[in-house]
C-alpha positions as a printed NumPy array, in Angstrom:
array([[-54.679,   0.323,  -0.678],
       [-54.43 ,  -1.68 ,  -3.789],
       [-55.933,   1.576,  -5.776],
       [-53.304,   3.674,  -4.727],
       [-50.228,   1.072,  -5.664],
       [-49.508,   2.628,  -9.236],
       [-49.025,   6.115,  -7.367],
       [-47.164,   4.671,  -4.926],
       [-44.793,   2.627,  -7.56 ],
       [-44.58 ,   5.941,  -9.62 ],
       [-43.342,   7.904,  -6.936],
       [-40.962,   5.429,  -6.181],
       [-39.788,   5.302,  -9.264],
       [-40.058,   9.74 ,  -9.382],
       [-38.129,   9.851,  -6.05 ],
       [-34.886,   7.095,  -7.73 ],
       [-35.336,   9.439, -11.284],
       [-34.279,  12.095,  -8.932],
       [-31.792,  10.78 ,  -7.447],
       [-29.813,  10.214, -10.996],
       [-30.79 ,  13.469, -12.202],
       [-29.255,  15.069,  -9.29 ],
       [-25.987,  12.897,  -9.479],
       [-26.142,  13.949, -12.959],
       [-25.841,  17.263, -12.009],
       [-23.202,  16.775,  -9.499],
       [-21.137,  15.501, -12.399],
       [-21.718,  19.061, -14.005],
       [-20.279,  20.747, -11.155],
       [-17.427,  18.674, -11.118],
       [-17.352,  19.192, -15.536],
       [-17.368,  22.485, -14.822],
       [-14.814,  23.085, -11.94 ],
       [-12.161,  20.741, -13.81 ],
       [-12.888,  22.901, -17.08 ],
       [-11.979,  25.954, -15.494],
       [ -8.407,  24.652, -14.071],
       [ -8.254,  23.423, -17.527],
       [ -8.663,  26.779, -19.316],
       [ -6.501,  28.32 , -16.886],
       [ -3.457,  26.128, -17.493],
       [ -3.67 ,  26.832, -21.252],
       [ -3.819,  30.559, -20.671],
       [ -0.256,  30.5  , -19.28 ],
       [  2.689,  30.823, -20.925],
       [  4.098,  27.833, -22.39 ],
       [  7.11 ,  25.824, -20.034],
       [ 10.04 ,  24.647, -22.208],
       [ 10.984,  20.853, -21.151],
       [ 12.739,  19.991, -19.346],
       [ 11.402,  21.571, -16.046],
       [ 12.254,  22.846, -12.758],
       [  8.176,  23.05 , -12.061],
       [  6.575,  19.702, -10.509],
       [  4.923,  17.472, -13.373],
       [  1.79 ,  17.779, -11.118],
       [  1.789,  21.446, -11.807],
       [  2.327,  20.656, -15.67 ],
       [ -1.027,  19.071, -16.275],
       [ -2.992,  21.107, -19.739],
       [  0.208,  23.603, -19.768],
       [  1.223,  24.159, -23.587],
       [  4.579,  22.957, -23.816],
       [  8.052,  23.348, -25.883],
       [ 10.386,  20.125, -25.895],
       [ 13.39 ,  19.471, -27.645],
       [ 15.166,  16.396, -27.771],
       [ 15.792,  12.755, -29.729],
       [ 12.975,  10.577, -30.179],
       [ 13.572,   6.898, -29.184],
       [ 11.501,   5.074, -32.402],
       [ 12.704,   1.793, -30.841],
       [ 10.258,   2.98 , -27.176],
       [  7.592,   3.867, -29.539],
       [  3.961,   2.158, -29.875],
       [  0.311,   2.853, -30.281],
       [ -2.834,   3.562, -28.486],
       [ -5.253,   1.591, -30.424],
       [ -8.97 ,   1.991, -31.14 ],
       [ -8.48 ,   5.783, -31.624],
       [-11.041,   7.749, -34.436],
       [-10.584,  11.296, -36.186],
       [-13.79 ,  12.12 , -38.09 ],
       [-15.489,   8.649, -37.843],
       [-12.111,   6.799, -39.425],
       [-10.644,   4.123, -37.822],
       [ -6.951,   4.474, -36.314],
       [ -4.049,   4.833, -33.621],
       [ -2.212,   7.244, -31.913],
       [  1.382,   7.274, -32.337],
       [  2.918,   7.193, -29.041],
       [  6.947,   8.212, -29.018],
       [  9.356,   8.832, -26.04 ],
       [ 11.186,  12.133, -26.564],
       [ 14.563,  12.208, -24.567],
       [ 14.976,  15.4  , -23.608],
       [ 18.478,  17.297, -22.607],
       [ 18.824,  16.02 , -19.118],
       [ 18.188,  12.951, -20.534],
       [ 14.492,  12.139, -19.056],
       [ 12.175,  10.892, -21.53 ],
       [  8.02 ,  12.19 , -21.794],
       [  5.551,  10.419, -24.33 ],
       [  4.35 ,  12.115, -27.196],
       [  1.841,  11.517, -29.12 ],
       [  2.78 ,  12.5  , -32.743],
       [ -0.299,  12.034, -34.285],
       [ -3.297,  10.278, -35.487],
       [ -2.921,   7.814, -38.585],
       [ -5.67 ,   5.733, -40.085],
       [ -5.574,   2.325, -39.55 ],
       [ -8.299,  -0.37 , -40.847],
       [ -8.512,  -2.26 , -37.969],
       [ -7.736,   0.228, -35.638],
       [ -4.66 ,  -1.372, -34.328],
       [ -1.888,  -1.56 , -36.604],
       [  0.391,   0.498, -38.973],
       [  3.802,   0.404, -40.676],
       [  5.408,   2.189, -38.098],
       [  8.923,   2.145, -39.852],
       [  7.132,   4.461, -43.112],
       [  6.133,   7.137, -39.931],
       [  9.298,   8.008, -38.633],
       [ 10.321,  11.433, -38.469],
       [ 14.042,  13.426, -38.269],
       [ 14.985,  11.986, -34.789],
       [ 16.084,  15.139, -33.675],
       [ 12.88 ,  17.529, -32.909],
       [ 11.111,  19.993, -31.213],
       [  7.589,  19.407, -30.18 ],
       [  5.153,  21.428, -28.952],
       [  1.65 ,  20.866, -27.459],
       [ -0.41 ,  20.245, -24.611],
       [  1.318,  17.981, -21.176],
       [ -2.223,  16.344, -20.135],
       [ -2.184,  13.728, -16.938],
       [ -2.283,  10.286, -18.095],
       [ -5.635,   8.645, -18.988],
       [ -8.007,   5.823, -17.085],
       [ -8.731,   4.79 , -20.819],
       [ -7.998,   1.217, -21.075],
       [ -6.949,   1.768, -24.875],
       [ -4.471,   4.49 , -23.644],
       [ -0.807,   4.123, -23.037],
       [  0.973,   5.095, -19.757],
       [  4.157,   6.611, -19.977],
       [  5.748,   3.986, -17.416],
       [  4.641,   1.374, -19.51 ],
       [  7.228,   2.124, -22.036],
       [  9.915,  -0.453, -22.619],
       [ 12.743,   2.269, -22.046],
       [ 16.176,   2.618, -20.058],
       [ 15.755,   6.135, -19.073],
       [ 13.105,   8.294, -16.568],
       [ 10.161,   9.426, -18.022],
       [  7.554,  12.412, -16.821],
       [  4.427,  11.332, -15.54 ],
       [  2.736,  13.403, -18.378],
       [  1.912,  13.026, -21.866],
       [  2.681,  16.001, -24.337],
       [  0.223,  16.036, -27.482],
       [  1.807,  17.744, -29.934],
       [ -0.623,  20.364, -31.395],
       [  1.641,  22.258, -33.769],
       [  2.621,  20.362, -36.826],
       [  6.413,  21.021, -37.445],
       [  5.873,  21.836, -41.557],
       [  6.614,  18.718, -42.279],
       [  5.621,  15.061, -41.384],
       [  5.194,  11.764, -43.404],
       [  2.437,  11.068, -45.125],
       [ -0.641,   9.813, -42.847],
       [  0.257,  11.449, -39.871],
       [ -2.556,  14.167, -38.338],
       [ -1.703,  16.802, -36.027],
       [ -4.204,  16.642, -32.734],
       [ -6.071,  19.721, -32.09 ],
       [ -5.694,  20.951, -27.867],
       [ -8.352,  18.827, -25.771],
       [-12.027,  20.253, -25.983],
       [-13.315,  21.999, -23.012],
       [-17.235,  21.219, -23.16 ],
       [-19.869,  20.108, -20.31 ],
       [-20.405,  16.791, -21.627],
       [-24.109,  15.267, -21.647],
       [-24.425,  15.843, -17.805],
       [-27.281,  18.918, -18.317],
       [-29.157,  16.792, -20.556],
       [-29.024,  13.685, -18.885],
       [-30.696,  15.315, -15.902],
       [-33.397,  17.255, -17.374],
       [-34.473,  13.859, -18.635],
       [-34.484,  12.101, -15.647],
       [-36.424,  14.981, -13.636],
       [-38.925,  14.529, -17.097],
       [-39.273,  11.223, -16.195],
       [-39.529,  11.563, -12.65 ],
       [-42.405,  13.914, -13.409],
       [-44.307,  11.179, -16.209],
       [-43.94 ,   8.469, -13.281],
       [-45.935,  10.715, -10.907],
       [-48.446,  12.034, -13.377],
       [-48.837,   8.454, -14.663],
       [-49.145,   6.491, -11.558],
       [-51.452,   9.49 , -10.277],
       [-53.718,   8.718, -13.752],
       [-53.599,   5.049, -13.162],
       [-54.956,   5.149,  -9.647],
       [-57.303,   7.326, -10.36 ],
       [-59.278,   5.043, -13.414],
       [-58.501,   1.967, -10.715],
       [-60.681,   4.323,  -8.217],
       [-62.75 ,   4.848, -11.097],
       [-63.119,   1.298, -12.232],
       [-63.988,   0.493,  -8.305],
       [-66.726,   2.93 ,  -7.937],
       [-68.369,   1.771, -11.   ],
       [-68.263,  -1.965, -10.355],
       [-70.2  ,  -1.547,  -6.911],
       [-74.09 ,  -2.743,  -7.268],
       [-76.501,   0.036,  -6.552]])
């Protein structure tokens, strides 16, 4: 029995390296299904705000808003990088026509620490239209909810990231490209599990055997 504990420890380690590399896989699925909602919402036409439509219905449609932005609502979503620089999102209410308000995020501008910038040097005509992407808000702790603004009026459940610079902006301010559609790491990740599901079998099957080996040689004649 002792002989055979390496196999027995490598398959238990094969059979949990199997179990990830399946979840892994499940994740796909799930990458992949969400993807394809995605890329049909951003094949439709693009709503003009504000809408009759639930916001439920609104999440990754392009989007047209006019309105006022409220620079006194406005803050940042911190920790945010474009091309390995440090920065923040600008984060602004715009009040639309029926006088609800939805969150836009203007931009990206570098920031040192990743936290703050003169805000008051950013500010743009207060009358604008935007238009962008309306994405659900995120679980990202570093991301800002659009109830969380400090603001007197209703405000959609969605956040519209402008994707369409308007010709002209203050300096500093970058123009998000629409969310990438990819598949993540999930493929990956499970081929290497199931690679080392297969080393923990071959290698515990290779240890027992030179323990067999080792046993057979040490008995006297």
């Amino acid at each position: 029995m002792k002989r055979l504990l390496p196999l027995i420890v490598g398959l238990a380690v094969a059979v949990l390296c199997v179990r990830l590399g399946v979840w892994q896989l499940d994740r796909l699925g799930q990458r992949r299904s969400r993807n394809a909602v995605v890329e049909a919402q951003l094949a439709l036409p693009p709503v003009r705000l504000p809408s009759t439509l639930r916001p439920e219905s609104l999440n990754y449609r392009r989007a047209v808003a006019r309105g006022r932005f409220d620079f006194a609502a406005e803050t940042v979503e911190v920790a945010r990088t474009f091309r390995g620089a440090p920065g923040v999102h600008l984060i602004t209410p715009l009040v639309l026509d029926d006088g609800t308000g939805v969150a836009v995020i203007r931009g990206w501008v570098y920031s040192p620490d990743g936290r703050t910038v003169d805000r008051a040097r950013l500010e743009e005509p207060e009358t604008a239209t935007v238009s962008g992407v309306l994405l659900p808000p995120s679980s990202d702790w570093r991301a800002v909810h659009p109830e969380s603004l400090v603001a007197a009026y209703p405000r959609l459940p969605l956040v519209l990231r402008r994707t369409v610079s308007p010709g002209s902006l203050p300096g500093g301010i970058v123009v998000l490209d629409p969310p990438v559609i990819d598949e993540g790491r999930h493929l990956g990740y499970a081929i290497q599990w199931f690679s080392f599901a297969v080393i923990a079998v071959v290698g515990g099957a290779v240890l027992a055997l030179k323990s067999d080996g080792s046993l057979s040689r040490s008995r006297p004649a």
